[in-house]
DSSP file (Angstrom, degrees, kcal/mol; ACC not computed):
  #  RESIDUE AA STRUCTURE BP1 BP2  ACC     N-H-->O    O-->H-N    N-H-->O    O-->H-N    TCO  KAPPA ALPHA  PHI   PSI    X-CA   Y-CA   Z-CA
    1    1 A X     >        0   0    0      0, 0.0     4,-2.4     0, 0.0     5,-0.0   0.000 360.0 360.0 360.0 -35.4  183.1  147.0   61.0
    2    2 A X  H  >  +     0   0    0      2,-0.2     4,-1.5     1,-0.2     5,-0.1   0.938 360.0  44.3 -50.3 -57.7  181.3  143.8   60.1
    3    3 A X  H  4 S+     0   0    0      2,-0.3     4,-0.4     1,-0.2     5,-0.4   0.846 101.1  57.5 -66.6 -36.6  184.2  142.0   60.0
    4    4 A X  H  > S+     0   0    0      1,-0.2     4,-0.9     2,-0.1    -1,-0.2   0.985 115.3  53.7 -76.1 -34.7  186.4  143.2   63.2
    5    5 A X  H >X S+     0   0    0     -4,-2.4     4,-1.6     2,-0.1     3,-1.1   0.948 111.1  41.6 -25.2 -75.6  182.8  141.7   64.6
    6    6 A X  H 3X S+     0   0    0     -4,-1.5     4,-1.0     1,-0.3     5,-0.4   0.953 118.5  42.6 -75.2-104.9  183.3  138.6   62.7
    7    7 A X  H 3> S+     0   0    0     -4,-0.4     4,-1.0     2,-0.2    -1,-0.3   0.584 110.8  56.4  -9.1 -35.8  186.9  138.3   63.6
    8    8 A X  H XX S+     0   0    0     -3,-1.1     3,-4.1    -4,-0.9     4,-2.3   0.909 120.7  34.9 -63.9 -95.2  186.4  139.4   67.5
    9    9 A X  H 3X S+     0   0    0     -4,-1.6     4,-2.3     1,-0.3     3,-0.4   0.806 114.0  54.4 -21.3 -71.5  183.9  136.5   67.6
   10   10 A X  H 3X S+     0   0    0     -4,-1.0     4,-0.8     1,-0.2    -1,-0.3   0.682 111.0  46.7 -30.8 -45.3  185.8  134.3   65.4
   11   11 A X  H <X S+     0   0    0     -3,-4.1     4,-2.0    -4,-1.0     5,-0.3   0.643 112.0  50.4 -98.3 -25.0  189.2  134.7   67.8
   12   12 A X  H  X S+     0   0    0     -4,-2.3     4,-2.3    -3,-0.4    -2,-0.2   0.942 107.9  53.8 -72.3 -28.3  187.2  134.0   71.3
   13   13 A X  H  X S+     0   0    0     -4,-2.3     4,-1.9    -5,-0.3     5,-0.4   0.972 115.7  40.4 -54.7 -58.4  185.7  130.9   69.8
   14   14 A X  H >X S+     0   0    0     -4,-0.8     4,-2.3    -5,-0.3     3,-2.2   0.997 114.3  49.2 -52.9 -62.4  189.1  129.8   69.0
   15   15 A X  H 3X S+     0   0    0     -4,-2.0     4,-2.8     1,-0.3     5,-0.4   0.940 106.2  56.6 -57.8 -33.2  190.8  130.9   72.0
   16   16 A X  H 3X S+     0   0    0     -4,-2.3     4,-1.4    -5,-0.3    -1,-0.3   0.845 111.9  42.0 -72.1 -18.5  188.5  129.4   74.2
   17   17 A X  H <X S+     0   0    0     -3,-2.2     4,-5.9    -4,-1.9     5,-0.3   0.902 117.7  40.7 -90.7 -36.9  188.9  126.1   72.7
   18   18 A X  H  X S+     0   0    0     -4,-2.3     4,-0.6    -5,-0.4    -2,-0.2   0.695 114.8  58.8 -66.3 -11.9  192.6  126.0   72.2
   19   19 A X  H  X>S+     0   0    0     -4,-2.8     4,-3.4    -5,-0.5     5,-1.7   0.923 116.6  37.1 -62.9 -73.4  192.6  127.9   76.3
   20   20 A X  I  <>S+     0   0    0     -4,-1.4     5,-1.4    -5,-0.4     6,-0.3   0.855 124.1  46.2 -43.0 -47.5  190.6  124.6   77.4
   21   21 A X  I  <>S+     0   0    0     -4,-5.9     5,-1.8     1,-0.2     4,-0.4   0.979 128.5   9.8 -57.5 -64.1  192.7  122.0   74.9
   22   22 A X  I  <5S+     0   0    0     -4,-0.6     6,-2.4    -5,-0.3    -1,-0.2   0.601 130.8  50.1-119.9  26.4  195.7  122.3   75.0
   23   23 A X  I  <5S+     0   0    0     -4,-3.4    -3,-0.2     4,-0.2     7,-0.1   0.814 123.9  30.4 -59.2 -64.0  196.2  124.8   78.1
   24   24 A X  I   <S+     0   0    0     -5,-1.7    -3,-0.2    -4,-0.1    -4,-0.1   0.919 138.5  22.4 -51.2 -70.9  194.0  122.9   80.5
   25   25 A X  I   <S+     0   0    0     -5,-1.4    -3,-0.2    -4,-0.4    -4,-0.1   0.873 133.0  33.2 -68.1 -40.5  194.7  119.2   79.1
   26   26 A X  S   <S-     0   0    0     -5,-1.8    -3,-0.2    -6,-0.3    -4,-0.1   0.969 100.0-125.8 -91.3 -34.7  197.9  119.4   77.2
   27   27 A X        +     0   0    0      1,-0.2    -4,-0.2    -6,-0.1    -3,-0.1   0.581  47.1 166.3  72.4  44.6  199.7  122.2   79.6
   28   28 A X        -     0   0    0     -6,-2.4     2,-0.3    -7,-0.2    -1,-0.2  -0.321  49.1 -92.0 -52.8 154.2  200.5  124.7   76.5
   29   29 A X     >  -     0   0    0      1,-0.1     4,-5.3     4,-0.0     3,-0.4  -0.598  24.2-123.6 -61.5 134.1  201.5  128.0   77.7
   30   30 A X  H  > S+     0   0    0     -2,-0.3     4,-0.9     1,-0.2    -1,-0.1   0.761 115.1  46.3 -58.7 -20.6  198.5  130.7   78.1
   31   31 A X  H  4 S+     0   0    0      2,-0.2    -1,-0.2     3,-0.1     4,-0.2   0.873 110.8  44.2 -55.9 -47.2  200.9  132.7   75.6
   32   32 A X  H >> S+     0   0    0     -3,-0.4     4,-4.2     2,-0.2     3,-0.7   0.835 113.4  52.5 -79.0 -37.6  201.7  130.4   73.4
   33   33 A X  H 3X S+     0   0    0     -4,-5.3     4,-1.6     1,-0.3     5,-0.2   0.942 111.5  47.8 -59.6 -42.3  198.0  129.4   73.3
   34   34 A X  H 3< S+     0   0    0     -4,-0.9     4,-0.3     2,-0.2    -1,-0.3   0.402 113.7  51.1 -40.5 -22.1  197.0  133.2   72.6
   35   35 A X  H <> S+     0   0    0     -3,-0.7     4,-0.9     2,-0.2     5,-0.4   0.653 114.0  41.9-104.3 -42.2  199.7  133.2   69.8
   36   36 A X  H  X S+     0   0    0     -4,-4.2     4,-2.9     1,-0.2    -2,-0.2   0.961 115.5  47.4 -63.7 -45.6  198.5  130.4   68.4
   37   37 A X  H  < S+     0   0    0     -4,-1.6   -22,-0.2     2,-0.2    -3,-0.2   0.492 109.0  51.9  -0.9 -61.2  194.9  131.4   68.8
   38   38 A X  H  > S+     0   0    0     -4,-0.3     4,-0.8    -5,-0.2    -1,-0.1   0.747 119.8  43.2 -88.4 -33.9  195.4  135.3   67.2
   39   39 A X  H  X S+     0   0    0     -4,-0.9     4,-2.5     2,-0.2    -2,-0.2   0.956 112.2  47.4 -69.7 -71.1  197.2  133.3   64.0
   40   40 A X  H  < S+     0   0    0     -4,-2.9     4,-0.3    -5,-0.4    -3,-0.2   0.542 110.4  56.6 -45.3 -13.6  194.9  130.5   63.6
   41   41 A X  H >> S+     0   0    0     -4,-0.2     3,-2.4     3,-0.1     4,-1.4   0.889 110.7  42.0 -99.0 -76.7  192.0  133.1   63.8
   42   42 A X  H 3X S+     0   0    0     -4,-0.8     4,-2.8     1,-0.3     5,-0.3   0.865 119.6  39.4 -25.0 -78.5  193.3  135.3   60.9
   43   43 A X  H 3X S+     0   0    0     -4,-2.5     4,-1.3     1,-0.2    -1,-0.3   0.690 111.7  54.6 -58.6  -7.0  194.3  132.7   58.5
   44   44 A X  H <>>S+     0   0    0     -3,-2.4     5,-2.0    -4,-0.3     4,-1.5   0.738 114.8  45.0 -96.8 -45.0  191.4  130.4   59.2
   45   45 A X  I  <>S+     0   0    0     -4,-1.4     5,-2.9     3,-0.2    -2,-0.2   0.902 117.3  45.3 -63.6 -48.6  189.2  133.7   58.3
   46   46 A X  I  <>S+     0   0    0     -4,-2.8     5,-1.6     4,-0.2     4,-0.3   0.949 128.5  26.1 -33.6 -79.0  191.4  134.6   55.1
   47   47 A X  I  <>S+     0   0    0     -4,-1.3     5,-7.3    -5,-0.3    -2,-0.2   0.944 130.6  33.8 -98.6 -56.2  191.5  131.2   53.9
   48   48 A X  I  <>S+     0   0    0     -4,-1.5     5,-3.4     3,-0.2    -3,-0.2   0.976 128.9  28.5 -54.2 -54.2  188.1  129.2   55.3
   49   49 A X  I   XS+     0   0    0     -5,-2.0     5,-2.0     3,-0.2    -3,-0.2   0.996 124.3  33.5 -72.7 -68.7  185.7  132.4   55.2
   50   50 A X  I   <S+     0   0    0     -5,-2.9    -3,-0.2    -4,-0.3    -4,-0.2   0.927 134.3  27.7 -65.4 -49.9  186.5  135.0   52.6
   51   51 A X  I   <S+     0   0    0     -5,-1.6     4,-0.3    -6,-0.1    -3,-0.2   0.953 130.3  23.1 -63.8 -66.9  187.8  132.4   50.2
   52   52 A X  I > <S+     0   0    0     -5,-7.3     3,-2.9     2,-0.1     4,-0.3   0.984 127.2  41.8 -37.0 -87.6  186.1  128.8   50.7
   53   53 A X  G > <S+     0   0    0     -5,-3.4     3,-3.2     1,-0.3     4,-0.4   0.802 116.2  40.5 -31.6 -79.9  183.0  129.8   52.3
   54   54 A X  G 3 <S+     0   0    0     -5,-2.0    -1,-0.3     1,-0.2    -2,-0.1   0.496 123.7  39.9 -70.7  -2.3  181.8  132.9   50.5
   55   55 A X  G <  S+     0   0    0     -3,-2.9    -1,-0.2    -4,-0.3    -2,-0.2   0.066  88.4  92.8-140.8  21.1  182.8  131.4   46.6
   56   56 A X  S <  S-     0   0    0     -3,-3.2     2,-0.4     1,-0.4    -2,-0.1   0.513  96.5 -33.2 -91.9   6.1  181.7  127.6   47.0
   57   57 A X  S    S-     0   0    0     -4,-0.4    -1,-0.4     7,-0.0     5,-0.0  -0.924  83.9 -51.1 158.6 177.3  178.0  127.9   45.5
   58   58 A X        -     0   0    0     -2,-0.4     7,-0.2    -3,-0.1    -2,-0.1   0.234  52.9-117.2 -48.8 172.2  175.4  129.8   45.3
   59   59 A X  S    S+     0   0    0      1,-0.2     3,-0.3     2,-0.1    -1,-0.1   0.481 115.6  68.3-110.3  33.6  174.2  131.3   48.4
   60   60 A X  S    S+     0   0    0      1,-0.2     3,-0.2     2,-0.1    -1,-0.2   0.366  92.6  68.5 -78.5  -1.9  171.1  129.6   48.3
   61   61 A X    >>  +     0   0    0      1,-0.2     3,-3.9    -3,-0.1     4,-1.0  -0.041  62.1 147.8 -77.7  41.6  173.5  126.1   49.0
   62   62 A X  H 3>  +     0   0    0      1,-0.3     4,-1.8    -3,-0.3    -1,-0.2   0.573  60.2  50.4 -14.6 -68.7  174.1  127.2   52.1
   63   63 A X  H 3> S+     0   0    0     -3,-0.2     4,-0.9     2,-0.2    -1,-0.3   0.461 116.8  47.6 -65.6   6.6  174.4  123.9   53.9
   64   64 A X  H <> S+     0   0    0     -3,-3.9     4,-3.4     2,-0.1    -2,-0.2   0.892 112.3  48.6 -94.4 -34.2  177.0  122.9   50.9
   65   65 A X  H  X S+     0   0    0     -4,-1.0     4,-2.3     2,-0.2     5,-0.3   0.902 112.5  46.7 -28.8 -62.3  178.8  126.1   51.3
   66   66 A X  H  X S+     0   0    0     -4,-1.8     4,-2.8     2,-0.2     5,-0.2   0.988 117.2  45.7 -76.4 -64.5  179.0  125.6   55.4
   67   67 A X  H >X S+     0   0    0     -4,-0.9     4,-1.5     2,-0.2     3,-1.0   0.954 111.8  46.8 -36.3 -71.8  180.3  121.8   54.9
   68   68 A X  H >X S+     0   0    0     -4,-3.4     4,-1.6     1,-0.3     3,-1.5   0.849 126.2  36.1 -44.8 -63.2  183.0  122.5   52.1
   69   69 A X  H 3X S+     0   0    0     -4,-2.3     4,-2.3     1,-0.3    -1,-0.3   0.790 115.8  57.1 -51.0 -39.7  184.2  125.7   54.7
   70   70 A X  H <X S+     0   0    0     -4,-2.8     4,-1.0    -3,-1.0    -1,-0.3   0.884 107.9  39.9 -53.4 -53.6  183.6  123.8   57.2
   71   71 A X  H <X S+     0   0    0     -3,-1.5     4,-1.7    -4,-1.5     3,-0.5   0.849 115.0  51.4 -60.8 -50.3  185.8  121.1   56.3
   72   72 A X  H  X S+     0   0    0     -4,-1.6     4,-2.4     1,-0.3    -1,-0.2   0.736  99.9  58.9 -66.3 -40.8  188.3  123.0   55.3
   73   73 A X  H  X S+     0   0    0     -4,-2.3     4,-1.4     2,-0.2    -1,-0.3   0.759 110.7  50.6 -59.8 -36.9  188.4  125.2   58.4
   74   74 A X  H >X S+     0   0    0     -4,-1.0     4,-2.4    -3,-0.5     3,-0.7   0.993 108.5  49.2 -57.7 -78.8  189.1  121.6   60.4
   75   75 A X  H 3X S+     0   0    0     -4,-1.7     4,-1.0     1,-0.3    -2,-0.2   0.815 117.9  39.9 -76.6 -39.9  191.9  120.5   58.0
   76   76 A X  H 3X S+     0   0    0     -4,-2.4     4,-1.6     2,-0.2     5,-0.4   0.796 114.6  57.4-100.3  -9.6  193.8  124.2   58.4
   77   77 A X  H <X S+     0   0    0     -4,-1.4     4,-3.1    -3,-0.7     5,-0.4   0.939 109.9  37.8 -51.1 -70.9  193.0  124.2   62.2
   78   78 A X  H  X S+     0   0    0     -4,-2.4     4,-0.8    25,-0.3    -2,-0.2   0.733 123.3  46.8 -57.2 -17.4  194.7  121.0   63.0
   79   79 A X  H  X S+     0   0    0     -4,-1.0     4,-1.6    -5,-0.3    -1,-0.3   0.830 117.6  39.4-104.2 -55.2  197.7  122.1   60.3
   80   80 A X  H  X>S+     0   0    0     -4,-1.6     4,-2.0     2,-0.2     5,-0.5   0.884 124.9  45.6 -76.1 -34.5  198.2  126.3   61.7
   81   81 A X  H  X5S+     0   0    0     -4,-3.1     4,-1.2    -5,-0.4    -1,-0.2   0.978 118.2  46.9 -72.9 -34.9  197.7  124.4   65.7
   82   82 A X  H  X5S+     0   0    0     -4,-0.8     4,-3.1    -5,-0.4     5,-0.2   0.891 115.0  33.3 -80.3 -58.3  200.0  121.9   64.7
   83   83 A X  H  X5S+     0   0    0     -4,-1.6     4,-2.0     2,-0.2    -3,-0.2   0.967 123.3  56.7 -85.9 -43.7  203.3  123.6   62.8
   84   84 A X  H ><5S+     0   0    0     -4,-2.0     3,-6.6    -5,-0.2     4,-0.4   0.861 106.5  45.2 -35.4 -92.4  202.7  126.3   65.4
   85   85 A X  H 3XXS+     0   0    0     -4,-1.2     4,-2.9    -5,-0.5     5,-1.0   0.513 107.4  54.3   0.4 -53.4  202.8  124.2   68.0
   86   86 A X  H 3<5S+     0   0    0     -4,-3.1    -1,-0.3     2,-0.1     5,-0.3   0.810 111.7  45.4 -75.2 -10.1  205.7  122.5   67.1
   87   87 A X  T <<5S+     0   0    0     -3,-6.6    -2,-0.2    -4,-2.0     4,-0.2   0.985 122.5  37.9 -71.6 -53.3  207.7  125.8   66.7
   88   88 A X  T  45S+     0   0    0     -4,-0.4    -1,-0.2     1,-0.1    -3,-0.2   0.593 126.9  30.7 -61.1 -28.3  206.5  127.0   69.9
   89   89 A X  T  <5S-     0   0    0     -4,-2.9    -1,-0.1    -5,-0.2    -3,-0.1   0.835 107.6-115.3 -71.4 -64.4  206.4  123.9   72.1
   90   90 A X    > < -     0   0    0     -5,-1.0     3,-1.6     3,-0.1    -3,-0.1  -0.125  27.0 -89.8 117.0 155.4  209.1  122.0   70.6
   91   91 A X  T 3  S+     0   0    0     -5,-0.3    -1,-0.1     1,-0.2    -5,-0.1   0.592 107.3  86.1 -76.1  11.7  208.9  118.8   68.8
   92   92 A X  T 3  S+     0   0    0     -6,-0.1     2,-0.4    -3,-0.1    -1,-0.2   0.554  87.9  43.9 -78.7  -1.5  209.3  116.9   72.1
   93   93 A X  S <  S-     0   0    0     -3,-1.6     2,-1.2    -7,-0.1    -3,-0.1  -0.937  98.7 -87.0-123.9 160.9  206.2  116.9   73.0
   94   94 A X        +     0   0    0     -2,-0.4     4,-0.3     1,-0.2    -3,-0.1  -0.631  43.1 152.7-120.9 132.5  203.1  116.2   71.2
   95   95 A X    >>  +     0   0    0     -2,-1.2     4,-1.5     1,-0.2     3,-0.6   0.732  61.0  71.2 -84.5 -26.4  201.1  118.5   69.4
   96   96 A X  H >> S+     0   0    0      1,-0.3     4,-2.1     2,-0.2     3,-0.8   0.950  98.4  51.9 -74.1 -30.5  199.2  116.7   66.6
   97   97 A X  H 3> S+     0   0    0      1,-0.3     4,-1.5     2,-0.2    -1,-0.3   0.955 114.9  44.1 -81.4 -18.1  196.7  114.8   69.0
   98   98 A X  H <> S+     0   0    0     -3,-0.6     4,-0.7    -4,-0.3    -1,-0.3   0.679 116.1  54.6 -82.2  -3.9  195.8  118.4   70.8
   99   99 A X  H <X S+     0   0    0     -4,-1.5     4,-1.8    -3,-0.8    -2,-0.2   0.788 115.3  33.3-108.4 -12.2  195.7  119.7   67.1
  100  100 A X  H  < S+     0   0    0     -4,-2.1    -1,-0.2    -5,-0.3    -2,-0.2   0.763 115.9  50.8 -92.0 -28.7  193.4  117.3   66.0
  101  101 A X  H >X S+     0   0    0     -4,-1.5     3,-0.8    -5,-0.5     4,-0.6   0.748 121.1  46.6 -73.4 -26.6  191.2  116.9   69.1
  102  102 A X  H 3X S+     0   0    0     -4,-0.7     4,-2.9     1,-0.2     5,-0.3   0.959 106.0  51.1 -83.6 -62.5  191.3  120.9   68.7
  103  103 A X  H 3< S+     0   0    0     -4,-1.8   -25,-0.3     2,-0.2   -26,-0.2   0.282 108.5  56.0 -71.6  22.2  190.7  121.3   65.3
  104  104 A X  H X4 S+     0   0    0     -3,-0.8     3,-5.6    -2,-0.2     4,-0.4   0.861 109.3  46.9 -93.8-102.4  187.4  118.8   65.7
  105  105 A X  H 3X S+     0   0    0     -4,-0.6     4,-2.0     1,-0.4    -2,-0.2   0.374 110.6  51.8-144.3 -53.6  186.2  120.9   68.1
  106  106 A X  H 3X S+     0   0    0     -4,-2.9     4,-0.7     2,-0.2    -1,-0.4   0.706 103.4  63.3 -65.0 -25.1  186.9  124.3   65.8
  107  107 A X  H X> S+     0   0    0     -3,-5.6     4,-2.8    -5,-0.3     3,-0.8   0.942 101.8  48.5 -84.6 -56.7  185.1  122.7   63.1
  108  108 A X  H >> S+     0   0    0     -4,-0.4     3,-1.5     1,-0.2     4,-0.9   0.902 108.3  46.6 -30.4 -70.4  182.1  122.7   64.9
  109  109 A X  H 3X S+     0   0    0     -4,-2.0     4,-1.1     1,-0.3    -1,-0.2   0.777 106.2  64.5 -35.2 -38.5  181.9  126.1   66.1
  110  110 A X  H <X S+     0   0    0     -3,-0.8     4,-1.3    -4,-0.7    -1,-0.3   0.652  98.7  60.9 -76.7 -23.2  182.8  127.1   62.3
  111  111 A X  H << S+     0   0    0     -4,-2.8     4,-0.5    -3,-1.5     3,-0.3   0.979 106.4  38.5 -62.2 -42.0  179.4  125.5   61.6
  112  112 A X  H  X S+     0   0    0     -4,-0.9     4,-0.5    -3,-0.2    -2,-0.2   0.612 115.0  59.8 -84.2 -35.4  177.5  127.8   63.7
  113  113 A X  H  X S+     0   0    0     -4,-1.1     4,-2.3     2,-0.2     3,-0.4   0.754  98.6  51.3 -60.7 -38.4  179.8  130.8   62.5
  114  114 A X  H  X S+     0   0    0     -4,-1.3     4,-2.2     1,-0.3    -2,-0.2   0.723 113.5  54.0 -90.3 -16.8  179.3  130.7   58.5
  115  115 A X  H  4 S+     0   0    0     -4,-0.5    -1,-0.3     2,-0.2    -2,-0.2   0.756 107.5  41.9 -58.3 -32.0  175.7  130.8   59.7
  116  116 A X  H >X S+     0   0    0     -4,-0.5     3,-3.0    -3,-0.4     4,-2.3   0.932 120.0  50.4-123.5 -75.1  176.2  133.8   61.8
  117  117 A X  H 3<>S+     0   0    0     -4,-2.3     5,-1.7     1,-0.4     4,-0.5   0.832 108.7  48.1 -46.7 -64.9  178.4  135.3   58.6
  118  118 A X  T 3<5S+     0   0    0     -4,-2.2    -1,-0.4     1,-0.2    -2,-0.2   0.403 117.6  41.1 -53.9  -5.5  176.0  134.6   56.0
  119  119 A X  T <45S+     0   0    0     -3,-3.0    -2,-0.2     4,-0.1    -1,-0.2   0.715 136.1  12.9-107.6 -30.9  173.0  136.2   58.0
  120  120 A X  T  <5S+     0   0    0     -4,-2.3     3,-0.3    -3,-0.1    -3,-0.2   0.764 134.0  31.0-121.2 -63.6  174.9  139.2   59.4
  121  121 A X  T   5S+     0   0    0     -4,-0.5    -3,-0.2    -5,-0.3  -118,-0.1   0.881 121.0  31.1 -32.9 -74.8  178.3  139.6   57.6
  122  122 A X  S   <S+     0   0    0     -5,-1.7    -4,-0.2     2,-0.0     2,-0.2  -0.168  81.4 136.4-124.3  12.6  178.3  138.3   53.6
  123  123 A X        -     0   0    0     -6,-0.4     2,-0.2    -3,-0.3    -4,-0.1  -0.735  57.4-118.3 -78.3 156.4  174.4  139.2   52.8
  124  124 A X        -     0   0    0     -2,-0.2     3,-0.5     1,-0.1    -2,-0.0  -0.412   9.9-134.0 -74.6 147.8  173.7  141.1   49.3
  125  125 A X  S >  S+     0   0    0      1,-0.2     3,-1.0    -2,-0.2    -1,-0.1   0.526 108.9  58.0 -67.3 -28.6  172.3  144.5   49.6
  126  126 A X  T 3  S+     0   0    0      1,-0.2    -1,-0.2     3,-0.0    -2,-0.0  -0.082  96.9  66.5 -99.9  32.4  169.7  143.3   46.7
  127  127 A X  T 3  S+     0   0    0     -3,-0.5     2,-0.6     2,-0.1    -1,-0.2   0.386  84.3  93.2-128.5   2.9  168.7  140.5   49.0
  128  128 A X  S <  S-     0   0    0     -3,-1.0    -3,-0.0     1,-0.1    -5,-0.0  -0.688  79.4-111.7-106.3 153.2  167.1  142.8   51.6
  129  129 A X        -     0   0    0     -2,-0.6     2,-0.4     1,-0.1    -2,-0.1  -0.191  32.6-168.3 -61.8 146.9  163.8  143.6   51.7
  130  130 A X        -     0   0    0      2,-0.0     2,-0.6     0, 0.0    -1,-0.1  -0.962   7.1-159.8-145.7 151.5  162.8  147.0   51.1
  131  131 A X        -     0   0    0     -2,-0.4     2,-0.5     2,-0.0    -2,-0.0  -0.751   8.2-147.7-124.1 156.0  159.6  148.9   51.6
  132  132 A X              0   0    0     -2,-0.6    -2,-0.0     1,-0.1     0, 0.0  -0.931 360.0 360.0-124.4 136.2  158.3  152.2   49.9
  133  133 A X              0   0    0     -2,-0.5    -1,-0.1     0, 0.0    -2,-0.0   0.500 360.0 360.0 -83.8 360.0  155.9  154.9   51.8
């Protein structure tokens, strides 16, 4: 259940930026953005969370943990917004400056997220406190 949280969260943050980018500025479709948006949250979670994040250090590095994922979450935003983009858009128009101005914008948010994850999500059961009557 922790994770369809995670994931929930994870896919409005996204949608809301790629709604504003490249709906609002760029004039993507509100489908295509939603398609992009419901992919780019999956694979971002797969690749960035469960994989980077949670097996780069210790989890007392926390902040190295949340950079490396962080970074990483950037580099396959602007790459998922991007080859989407081109399929769905078509390559006459251009996608890579919404995918990079987007996938700025996602990295942030993904800062604030592996925090959220790591507090709520990805804590050890031996790490919580426990009291005896």
């Amino acid at each position: 259940m922790k994770h369809l949280i995670a994931l929930a969260i994870k896919f409005v943050m996204i949608a809301a930026v790629l709604l504003i980018i490249l709906t609002g500025f760029f004039e993507v479709s509100f489908a295509d953005t939603l398609l992009i948006s419901l992919a780019l949250t999956f694979i971002a979670y797969a690749m960035g969370d469960l994989l980077i994040f949670r097996s780069s250090g210790k989890r007392s590095e926390q902040a190295t943990r949340n950079s490396i994922a962080t970074i990483a979450d950037v580099a396959v935003a602007i790459l998922v917004i991007w080859l989407i983009g081109e399929a769905l858009v078509g390559s006459g128009t251009d996608v890579i400056t919404p995918a990079i101005i987007s996938g700025l914008f996602i990295g942030g948010g993904e800062w604030f997220f592996h925090q959220y994850l790591d507090s709520r999500v990805f804590r050890d059961r031996k790490s919580r406190t426990t009291t005896t009557a």
